[in-house]
N, C-alpha and C positions, 0 to 999 in steps of 0.2 A: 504494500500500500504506500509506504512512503517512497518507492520509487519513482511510482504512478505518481504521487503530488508532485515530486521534485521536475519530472518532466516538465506539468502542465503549469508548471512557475508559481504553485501556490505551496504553500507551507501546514504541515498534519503537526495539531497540538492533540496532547489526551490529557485527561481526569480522569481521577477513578472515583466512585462515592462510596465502593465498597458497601454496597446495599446497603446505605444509612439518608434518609431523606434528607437530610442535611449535609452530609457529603457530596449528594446529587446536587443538589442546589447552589451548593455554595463553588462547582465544579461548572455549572452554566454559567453563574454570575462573572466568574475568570474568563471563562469565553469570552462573552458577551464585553466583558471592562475591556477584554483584548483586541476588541475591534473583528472578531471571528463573523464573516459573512453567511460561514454554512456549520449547522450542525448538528452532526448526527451521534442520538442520543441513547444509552442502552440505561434508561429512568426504572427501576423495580419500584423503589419506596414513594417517591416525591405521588403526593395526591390528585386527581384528575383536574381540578379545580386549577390548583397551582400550575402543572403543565401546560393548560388551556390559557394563561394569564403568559406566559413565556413565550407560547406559539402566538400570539398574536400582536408579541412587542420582537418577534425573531421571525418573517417569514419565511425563511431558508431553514427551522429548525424541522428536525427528521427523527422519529420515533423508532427506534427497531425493537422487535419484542414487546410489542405492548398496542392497545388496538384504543382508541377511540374515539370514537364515534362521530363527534364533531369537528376532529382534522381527519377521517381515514383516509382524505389523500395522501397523507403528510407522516404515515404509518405503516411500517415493512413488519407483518406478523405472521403466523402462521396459527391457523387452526387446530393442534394437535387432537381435542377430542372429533371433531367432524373428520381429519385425516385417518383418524384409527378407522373410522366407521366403515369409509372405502373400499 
């Protein structure tokens, strides 16, 4: 992955939150102070409410693992119980 940025002249920062909502959060807010135009986000703790308040002051921010509802454009998840069913 950081190849792939390095090519296309942009720059890959990471956070971790370590599954604690507040290490999530305070891991966006670095972004975000940092001037990060795109980001994509693996959020477990942080609350739907709070995400929805981020995505709409970041609109480049990107969800993986996590589904809802009101940005699922803006959300890369996967179904596991519909996929078992298959």
């Amino acid at each position: 992955v950081e190849d792939i940025t390095r090519q296309a002249g942009v720059r890959l920062m990471l956070c971790s939150g370590g599954h604690q909502a507040e290490l999530e959060k305070s891991g966006l807010d670095f972004l975000i102070n940092q001037g990060c135009e795109a980001i994509v986000a693996h959020v477990t703790r942080m609350g739907e409410e709070e995400l929805l308040r981020y995505a709409a002051h970041t609109p480049a921010l990107v969800l993986i693992n996590r589904y809802l509802p009101a940005i699922a454009n803006r959300c890369i998840w996967l179904d596991n119980a519909k996929a078992a069913q298959a």
